[in-house]
Structures are given as structure tokens and as C-alpha cells.
mmCIF file as Biopython writes it, N, C-alpha, C and O atoms, coordinates in Angstrom:
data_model
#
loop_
_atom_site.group_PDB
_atom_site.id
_atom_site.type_symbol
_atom_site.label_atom_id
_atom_site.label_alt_id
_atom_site.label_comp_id
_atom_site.label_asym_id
_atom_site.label_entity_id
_atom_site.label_seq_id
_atom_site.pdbx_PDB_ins_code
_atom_site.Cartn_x
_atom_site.Cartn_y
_atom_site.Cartn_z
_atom_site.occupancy
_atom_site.B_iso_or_equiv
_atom_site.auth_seq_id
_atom_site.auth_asym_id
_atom_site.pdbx_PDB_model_num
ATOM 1   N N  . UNK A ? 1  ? -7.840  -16.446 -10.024 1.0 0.0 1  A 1 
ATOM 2   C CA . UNK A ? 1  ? -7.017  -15.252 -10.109 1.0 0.0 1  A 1 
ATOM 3   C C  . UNK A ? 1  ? -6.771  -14.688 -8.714  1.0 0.0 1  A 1 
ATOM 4   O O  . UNK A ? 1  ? -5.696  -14.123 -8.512  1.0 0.0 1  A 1 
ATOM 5   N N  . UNK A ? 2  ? -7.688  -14.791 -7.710  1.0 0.0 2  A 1 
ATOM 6   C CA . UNK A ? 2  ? -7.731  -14.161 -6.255  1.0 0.0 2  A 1 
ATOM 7   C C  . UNK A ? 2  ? -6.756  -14.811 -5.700  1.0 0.0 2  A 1 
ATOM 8   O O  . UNK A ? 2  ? -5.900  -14.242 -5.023  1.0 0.0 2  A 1 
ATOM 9   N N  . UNK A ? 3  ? -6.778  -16.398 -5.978  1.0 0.0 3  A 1 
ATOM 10  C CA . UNK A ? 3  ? -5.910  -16.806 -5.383  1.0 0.0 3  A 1 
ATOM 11  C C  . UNK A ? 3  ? -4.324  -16.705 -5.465  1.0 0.0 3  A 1 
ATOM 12  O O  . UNK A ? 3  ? -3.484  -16.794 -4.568  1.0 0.0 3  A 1 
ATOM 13  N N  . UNK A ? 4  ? -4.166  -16.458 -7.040  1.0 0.0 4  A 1 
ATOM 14  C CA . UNK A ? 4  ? -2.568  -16.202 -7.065  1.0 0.0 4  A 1 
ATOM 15  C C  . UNK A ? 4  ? -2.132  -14.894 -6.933  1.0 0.0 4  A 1 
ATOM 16  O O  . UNK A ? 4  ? -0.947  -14.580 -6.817  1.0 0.0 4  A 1 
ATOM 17  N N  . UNK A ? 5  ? -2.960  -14.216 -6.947  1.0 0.0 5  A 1 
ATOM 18  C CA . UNK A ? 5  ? -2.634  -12.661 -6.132  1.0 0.0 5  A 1 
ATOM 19  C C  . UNK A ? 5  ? -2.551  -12.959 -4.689  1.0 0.0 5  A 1 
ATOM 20  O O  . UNK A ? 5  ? -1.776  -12.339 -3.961  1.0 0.0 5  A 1 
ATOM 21  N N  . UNK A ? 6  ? -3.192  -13.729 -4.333  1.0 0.0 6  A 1 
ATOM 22  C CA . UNK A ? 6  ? -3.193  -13.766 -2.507  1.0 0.0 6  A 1 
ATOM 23  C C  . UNK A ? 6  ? -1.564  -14.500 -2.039  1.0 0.0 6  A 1 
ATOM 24  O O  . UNK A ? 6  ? -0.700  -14.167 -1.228  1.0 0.0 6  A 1 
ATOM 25  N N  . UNK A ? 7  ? -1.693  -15.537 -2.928  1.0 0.0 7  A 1 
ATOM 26  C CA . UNK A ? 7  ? -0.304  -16.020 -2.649  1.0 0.0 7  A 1 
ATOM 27  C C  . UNK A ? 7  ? 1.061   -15.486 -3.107  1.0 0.0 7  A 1 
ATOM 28  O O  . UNK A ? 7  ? 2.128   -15.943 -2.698  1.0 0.0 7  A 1 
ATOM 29  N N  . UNK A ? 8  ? 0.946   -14.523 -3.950  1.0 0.0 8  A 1 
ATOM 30  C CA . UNK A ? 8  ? 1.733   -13.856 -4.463  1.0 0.0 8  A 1 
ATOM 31  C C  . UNK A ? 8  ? 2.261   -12.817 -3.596  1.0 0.0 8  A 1 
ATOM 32  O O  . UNK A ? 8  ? 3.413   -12.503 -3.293  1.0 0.0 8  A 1 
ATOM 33  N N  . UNK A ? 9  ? 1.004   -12.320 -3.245  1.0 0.0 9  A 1 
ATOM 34  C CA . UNK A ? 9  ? 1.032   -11.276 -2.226  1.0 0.0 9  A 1 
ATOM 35  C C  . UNK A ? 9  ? 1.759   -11.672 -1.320  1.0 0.0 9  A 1 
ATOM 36  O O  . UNK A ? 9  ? 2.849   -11.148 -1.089  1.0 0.0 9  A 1 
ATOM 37  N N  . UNK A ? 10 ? 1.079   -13.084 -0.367  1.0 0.0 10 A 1 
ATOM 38  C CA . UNK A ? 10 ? 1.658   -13.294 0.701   1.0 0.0 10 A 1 
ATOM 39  C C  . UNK A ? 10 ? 3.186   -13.671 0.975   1.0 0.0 10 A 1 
ATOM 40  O O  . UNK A ? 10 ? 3.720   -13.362 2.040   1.0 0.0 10 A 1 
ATOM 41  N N  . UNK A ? 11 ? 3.907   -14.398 -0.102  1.0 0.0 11 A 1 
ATOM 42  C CA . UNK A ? 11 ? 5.195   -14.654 -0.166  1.0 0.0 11 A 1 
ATOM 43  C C  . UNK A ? 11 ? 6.232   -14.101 -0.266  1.0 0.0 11 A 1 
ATOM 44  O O  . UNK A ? 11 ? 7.390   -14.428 -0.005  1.0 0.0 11 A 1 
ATOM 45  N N  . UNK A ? 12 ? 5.442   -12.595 -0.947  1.0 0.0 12 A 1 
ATOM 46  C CA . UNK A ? 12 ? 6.626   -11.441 -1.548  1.0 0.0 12 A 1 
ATOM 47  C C  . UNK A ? 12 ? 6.761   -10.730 0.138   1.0 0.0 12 A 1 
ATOM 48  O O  . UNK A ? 12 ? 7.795   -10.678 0.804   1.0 0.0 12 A 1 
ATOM 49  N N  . UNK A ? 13 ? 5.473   -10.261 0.516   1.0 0.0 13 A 1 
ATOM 50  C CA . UNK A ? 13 ? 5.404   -9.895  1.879   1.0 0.0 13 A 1 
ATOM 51  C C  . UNK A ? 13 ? 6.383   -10.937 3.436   1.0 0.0 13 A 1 
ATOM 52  O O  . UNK A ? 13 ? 6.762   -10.403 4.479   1.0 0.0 13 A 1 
ATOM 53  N N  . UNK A ? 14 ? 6.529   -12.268 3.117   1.0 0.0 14 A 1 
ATOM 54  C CA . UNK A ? 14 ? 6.988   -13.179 4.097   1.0 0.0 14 A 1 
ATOM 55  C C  . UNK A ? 14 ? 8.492   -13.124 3.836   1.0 0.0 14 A 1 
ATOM 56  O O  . UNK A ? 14 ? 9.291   -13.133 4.773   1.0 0.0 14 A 1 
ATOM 57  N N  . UNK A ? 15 ? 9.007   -13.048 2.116   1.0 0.0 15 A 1 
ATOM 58  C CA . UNK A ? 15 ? 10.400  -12.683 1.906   1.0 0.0 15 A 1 
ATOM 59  C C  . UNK A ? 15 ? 10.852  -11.216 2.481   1.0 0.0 15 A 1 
ATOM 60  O O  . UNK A ? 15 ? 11.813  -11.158 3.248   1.0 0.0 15 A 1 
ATOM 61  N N  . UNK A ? 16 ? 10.126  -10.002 2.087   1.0 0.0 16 A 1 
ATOM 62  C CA . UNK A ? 16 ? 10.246  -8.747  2.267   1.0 0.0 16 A 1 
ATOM 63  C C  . UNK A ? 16 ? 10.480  -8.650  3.997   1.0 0.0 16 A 1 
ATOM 64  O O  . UNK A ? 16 ? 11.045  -7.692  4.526   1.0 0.0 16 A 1 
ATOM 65  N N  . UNK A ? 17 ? 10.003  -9.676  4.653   1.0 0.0 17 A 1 
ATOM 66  C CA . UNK A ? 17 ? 9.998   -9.488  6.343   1.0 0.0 17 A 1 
ATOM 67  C C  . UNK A ? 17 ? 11.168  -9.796  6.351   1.0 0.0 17 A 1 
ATOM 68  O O  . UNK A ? 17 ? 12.003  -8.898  6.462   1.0 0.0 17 A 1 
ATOM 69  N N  . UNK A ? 18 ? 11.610  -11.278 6.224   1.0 0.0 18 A 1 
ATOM 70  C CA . UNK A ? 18 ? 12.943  -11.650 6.021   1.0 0.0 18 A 1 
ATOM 71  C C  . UNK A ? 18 ? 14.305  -11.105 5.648   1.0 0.0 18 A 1 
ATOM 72  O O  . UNK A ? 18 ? 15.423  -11.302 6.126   1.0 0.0 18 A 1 
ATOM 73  N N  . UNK A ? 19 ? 13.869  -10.361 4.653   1.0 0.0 19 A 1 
ATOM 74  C CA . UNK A ? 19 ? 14.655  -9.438  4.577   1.0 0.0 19 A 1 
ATOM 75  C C  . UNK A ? 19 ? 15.219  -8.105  5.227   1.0 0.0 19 A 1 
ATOM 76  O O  . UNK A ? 19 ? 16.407  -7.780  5.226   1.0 0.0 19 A 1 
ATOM 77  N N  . UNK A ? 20 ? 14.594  -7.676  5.558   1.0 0.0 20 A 1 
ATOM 78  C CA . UNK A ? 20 ? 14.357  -6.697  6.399   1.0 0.0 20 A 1 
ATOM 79  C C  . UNK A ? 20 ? 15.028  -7.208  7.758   1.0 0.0 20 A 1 
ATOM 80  O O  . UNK A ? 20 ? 15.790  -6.643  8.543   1.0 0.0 20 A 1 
ATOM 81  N N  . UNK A ? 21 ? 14.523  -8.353  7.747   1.0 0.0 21 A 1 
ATOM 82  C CA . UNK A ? 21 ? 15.259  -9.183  9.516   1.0 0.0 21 A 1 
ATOM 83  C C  . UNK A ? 21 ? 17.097  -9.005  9.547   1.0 0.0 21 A 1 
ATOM 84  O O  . UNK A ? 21 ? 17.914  -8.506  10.321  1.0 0.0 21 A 1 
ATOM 85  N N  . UNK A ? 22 ? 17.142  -9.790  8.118   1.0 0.0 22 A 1 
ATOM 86  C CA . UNK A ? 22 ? 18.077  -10.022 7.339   1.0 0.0 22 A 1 
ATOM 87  C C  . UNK A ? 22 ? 19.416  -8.161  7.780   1.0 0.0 22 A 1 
ATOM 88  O O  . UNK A ? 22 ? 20.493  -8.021  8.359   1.0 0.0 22 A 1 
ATOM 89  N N  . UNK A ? 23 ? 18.496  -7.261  7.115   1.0 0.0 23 A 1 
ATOM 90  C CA . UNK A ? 23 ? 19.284  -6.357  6.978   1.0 0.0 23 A 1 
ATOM 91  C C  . UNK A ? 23 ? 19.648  -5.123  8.216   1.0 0.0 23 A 1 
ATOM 92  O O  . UNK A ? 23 ? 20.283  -4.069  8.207   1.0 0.0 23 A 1 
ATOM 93  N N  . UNK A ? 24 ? 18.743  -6.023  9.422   1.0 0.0 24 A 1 
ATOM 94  C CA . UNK A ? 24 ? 18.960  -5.484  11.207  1.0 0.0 24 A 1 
ATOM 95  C C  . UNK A ? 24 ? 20.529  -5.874  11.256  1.0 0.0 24 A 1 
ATOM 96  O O  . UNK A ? 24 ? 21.299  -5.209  11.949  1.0 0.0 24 A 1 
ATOM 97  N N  . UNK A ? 25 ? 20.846  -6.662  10.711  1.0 0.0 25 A 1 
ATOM 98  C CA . UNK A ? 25 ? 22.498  -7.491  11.149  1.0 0.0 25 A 1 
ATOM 99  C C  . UNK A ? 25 ? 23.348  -7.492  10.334  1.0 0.0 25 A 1 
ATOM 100 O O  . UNK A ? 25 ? 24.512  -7.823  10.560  1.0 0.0 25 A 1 
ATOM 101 N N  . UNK A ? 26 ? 22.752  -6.992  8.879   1.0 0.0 26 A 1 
ATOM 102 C CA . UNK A ? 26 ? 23.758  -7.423  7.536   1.0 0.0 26 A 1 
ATOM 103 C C  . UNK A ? 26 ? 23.390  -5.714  6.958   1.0 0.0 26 A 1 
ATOM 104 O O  . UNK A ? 26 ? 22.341  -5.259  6.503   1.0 0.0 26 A 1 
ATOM 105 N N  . UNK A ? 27 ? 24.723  -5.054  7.201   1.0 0.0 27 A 1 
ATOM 106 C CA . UNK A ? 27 ? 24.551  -3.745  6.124   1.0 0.0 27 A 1 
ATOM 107 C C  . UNK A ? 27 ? 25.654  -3.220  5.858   1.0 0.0 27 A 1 
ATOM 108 O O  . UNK A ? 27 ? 26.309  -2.367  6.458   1.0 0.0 27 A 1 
ATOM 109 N N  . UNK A ? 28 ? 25.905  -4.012  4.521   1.0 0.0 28 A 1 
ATOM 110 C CA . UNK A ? 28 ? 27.388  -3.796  3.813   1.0 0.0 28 A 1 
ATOM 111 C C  . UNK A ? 28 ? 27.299  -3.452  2.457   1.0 0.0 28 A 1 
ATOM 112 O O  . UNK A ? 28 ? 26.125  -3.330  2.106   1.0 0.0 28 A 1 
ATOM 113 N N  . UNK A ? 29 ? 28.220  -3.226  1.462   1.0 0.0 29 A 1 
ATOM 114 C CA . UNK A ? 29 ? 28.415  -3.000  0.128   1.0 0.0 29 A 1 
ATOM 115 C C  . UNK A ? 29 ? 27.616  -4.179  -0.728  1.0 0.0 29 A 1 
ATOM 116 O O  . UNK A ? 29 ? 27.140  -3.960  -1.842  1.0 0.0 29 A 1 
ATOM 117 N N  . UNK A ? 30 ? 27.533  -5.528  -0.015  1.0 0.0 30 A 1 
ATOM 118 C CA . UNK A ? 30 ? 26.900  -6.450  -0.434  1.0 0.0 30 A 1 
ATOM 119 C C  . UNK A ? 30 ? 25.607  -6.254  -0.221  1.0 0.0 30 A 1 
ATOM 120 O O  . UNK A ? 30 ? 25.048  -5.994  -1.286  1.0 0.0 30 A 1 
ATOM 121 N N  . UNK A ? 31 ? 24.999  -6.261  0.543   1.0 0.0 31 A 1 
ATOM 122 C CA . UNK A ? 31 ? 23.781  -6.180  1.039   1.0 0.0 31 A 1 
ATOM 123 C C  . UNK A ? 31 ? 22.996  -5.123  0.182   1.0 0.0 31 A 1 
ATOM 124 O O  . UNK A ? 31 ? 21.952  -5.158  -0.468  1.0 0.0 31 A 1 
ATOM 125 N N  . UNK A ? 32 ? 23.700  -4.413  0.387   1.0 0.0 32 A 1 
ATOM 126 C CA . UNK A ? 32 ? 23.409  -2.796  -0.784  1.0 0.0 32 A 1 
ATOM 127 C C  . UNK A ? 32 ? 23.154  -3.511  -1.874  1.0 0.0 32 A 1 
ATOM 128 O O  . UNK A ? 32 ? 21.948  -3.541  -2.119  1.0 0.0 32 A 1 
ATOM 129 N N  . UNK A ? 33 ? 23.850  -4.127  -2.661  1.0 0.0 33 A 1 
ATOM 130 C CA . UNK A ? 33 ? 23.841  -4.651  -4.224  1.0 0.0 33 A 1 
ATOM 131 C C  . UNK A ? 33 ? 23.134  -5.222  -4.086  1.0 0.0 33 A 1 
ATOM 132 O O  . UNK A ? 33 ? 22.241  -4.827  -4.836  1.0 0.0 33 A 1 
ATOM 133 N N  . UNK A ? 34 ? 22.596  -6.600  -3.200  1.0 0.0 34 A 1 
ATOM 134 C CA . UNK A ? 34 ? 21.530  -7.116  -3.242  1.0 0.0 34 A 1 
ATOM 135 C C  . UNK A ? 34 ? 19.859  -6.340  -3.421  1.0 0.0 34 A 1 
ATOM 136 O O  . UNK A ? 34 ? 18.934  -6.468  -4.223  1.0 0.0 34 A 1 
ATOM 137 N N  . UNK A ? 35 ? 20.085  -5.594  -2.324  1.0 0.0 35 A 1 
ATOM 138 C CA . UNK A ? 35 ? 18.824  -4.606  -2.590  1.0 0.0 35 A 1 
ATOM 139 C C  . UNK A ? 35 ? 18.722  -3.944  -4.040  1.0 0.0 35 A 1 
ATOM 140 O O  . UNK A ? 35 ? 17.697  -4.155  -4.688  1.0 0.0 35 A 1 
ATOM 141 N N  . UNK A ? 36 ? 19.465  -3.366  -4.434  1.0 0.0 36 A 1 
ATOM 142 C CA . UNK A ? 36 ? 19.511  -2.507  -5.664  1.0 0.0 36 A 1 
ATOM 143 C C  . UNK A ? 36 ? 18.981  -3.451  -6.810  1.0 0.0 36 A 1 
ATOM 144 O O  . UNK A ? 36 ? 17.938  -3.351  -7.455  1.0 0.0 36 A 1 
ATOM 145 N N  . UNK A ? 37 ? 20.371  -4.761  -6.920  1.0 0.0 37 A 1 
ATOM 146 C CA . UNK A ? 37 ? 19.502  -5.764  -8.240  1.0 0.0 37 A 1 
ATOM 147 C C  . UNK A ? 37 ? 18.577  -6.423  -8.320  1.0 0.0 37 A 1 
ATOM 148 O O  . UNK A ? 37 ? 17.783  -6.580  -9.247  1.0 0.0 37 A 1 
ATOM 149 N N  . UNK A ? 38 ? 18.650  -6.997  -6.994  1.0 0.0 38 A 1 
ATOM 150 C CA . UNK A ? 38 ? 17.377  -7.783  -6.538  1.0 0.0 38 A 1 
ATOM 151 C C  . UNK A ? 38 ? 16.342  -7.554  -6.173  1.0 0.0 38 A 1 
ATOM 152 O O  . UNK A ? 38 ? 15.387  -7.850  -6.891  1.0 0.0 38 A 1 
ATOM 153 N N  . UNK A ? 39 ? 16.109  -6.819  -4.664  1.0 0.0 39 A 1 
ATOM 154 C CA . UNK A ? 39 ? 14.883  -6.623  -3.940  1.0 0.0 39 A 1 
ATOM 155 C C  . UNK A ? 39 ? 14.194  -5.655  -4.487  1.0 0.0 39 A 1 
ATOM 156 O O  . UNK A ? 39 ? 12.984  -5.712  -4.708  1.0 0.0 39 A 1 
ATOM 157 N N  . UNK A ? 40 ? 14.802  -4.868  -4.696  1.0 0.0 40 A 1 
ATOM 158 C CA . UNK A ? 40 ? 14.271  -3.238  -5.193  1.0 0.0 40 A 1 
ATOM 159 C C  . UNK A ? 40 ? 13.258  -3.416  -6.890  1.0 0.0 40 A 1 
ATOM 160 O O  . UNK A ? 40 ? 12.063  -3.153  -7.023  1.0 0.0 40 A 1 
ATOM 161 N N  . UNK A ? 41 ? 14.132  -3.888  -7.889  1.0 0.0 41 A 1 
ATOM 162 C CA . UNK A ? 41 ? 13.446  -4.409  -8.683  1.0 0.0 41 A 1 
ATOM 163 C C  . UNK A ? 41 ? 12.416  -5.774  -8.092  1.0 0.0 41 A 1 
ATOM 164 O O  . UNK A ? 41 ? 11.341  -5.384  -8.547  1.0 0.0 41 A 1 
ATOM 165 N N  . UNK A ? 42 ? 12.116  -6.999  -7.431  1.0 0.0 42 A 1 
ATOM 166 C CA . UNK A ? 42 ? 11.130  -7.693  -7.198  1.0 0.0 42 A 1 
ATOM 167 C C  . UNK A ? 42 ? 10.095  -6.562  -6.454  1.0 0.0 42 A 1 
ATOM 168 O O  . UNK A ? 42 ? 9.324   -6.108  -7.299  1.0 0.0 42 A 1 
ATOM 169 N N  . UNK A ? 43 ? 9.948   -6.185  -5.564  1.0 0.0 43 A 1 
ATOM 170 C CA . UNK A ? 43 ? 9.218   -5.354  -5.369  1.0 0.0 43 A 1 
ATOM 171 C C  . UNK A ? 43 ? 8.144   -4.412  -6.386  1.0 0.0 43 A 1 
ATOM 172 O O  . UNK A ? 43 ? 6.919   -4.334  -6.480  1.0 0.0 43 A 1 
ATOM 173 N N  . UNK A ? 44 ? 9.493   -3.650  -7.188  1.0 0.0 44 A 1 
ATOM 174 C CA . UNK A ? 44 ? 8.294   -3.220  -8.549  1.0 0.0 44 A 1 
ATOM 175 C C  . UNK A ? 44 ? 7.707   -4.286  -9.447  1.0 0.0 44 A 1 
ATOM 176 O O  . UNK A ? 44 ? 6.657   -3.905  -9.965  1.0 0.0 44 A 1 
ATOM 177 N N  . UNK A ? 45 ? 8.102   -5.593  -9.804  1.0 0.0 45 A 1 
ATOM 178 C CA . UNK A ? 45 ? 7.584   -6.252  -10.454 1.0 0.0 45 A 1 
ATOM 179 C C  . UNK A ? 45 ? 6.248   -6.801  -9.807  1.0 0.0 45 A 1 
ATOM 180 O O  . UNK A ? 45 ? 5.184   -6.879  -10.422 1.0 0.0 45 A 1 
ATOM 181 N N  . UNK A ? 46 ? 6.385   -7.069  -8.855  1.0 0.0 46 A 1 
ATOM 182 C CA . UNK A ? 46 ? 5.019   -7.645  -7.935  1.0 0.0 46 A 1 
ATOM 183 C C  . UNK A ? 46 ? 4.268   -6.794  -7.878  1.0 0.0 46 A 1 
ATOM 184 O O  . UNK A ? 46 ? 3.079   -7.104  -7.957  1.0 0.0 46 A 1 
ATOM 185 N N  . UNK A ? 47 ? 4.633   -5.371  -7.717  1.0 0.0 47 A 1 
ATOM 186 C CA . UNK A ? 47 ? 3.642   -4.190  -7.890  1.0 0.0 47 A 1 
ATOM 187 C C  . UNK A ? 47 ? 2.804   -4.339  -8.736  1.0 0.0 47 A 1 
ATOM 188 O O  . UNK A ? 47 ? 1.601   -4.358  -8.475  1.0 0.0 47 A 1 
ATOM 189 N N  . UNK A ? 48 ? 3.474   -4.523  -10.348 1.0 0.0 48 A 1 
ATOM 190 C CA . UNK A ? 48 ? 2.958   -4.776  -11.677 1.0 0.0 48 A 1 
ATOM 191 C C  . UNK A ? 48 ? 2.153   -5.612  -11.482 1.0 0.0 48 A 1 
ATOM 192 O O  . UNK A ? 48 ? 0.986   -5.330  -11.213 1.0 0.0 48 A 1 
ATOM 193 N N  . UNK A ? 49 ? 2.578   -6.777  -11.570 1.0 0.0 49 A 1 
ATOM 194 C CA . UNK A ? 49 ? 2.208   -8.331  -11.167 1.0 0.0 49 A 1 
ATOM 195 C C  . UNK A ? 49 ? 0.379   -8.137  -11.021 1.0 0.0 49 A 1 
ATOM 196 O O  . UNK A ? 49 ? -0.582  -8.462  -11.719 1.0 0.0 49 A 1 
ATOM 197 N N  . UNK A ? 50 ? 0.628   -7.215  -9.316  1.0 0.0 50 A 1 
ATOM 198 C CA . UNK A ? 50 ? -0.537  -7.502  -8.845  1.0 0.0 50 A 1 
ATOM 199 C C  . UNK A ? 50 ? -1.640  -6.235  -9.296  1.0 0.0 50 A 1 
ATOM 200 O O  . UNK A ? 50 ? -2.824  -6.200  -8.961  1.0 0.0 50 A 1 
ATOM 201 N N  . UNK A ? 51 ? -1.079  -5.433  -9.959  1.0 0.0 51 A 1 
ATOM 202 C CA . UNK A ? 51 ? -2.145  -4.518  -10.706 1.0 0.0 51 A 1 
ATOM 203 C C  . UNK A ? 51 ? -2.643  -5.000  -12.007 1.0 0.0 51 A 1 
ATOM 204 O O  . UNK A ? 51 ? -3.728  -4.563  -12.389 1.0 0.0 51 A 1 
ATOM 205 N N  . UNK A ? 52 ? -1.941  -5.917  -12.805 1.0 0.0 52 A 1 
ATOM 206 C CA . UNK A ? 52 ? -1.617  -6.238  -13.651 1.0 0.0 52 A 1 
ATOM 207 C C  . UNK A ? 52 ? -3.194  -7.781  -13.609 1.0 0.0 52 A 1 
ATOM 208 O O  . UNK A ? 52 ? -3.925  -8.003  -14.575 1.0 0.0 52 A 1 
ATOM 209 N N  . UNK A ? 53 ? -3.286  -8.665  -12.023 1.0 0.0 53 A 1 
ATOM 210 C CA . UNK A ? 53 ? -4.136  -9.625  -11.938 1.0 0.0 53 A 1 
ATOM 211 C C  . UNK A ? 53 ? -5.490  -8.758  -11.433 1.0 0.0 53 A 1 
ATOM 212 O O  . UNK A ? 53 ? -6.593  -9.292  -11.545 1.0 0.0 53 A 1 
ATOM 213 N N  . UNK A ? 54 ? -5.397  -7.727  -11.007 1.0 0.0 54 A 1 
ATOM 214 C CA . UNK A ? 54 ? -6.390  -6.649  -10.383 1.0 0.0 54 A 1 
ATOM 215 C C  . UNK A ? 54 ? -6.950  -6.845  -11.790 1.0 0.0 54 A 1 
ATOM 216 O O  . UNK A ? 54 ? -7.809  -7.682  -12.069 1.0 0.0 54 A 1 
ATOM 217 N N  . UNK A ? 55 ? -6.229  -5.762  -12.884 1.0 0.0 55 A 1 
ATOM 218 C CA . UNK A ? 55 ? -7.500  -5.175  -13.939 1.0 0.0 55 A 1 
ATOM 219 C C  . UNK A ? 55 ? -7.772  -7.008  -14.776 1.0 0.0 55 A 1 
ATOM 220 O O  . UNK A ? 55 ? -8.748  -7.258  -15.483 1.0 0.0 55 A 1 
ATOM 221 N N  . UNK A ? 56 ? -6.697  -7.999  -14.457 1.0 0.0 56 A 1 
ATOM 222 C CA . UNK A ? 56 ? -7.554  -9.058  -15.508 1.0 0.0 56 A 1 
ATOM 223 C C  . UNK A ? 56 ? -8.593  -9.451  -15.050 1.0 0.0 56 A 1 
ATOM 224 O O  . UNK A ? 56 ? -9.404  -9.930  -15.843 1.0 0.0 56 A 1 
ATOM 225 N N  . UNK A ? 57 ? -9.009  -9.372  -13.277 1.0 0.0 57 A 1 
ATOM 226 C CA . UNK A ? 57 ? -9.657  -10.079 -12.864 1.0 0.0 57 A 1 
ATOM 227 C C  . UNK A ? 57 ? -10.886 -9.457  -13.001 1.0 0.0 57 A 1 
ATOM 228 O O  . UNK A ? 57 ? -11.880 -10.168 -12.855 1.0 0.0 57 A 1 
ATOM 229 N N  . UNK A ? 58 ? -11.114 -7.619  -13.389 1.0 0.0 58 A 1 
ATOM 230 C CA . UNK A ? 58 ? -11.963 -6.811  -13.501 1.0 0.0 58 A 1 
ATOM 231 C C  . UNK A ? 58 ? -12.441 -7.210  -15.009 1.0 0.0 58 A 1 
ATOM 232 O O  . UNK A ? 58 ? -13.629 -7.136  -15.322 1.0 0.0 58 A 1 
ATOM 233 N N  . UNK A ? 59 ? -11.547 -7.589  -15.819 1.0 0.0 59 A 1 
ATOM 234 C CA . UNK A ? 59 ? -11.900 -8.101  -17.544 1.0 0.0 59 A 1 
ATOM 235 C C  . UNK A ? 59 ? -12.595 -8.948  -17.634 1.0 0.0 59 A 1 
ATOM 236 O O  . UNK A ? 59 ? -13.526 -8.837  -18.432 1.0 0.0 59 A 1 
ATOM 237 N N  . UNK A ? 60 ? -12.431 -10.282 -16.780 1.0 0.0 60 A 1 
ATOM 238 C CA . UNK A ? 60 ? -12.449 -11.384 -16.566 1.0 0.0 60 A 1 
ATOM 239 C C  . UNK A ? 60 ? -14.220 -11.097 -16.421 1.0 0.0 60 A 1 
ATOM 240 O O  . UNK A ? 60 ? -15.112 -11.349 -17.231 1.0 0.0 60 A 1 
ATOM 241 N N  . UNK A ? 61 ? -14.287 -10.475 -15.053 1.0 0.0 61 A 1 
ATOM 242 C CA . UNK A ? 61 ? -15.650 -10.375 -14.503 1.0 0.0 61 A 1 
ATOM 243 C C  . UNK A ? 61 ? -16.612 -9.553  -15.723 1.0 0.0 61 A 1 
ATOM 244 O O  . UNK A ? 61 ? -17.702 -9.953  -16.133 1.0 0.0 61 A 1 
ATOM 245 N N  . UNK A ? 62 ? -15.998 -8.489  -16.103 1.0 0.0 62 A 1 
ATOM 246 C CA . UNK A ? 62 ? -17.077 -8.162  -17.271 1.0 0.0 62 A 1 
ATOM 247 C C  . UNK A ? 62 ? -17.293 -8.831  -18.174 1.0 0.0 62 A 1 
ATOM 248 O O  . UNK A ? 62 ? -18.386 -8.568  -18.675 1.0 0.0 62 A 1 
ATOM 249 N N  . UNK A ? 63 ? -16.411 -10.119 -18.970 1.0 0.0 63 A 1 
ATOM 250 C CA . UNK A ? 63 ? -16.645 -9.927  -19.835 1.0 0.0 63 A 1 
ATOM 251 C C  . UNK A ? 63 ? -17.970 -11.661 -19.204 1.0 0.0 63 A 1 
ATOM 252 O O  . UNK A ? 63 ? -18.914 -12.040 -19.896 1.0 0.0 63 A 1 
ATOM 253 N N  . UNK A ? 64 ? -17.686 -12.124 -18.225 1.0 0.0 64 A 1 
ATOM 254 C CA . UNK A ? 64 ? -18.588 -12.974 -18.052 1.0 0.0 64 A 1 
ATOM 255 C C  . UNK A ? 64 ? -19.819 -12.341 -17.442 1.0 0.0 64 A 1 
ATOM 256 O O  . UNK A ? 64 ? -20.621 -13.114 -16.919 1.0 0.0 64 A 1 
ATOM 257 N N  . UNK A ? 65 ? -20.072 -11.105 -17.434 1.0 0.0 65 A 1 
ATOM 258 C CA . UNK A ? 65 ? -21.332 -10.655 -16.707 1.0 0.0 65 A 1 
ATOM 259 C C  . UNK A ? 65 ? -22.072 -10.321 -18.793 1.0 0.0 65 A 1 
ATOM 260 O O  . UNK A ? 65 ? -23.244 -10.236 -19.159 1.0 0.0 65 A 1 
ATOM 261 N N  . UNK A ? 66 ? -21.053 -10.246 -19.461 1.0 0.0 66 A 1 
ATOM 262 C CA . UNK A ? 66 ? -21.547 -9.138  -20.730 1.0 0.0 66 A 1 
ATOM 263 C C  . UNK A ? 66 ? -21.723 -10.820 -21.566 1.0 0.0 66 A 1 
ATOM 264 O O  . UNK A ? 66 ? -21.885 -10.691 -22.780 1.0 0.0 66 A 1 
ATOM 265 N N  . UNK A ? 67 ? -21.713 -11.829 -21.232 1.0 0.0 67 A 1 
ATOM 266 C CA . UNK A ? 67 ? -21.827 -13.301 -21.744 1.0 0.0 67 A 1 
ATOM 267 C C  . UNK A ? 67 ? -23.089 -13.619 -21.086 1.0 0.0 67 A 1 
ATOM 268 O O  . UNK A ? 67 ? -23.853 -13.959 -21.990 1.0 0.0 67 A 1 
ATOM 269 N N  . UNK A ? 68 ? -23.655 -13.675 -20.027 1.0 0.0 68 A 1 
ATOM 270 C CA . UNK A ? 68 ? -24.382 -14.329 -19.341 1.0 0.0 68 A 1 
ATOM 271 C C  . UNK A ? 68 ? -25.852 -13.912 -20.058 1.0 0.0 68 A 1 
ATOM 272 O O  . UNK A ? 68 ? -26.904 -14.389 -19.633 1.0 0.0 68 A 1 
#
């Protein structure tokens, strides 16, 4: 689970740079729409995502400490 949060993490973060690079040179009506449908929503989903592998990984751990 650590791990696909880590990589999850890290990719959304390596696109999000990119983007950002992206939008030093590009800031038009397009660019706008992109952010709005695209980036803006991935962002909250990864939010989810990674709160979402946080509490399984907290489930995960109790319920193998409440097994042992």
C-alpha cells in the first residue's frame, strides 16, 4: 500500500511540475479548460486517492495487529 501511495504521489507531483512549466509559456482560453476539466479535478482525486490508501493502510494494520 506504501508503495502505491509513494508512486502515486510521486507522478501526480512530476506531472503537476510539468505543468506548471507548461503554463510559464502557455496561458490561453485553452490552457484554462485544461486546468478546469482536467488538472483541477486530478488533483482532488489524488487527494482522495491518497487519504483514501492512508485510512486502508491504518485498517489494514489493525486489523492484522487484532489477528495476531
Amino acid at each position: 500500500m506504501v508503495t502505491a501511495k509513494a508512486q502515486l504521489t510521486k507522478a501526480t507531483k512530476k506531472l503537476l511540475l510539468k505543468w506548471d512549466d507548461a503554463n510559464e509559456h502557455w496561458d490561453d482560453p485553452v490552457s484554462r479548460g485544461m486546468e478546469k476539466k482536467h488538472i483541477g479535478p486530478l488533483r482532488a482525486s489524488v487527494r482522495s486517492a491518497v487519504a483514501a490508501m492512508d485510512n486502508m493502510g491504518e485498517l489494514l494494520a489493525r486489523a492484522e495487529q487484532e489477528c495476531s
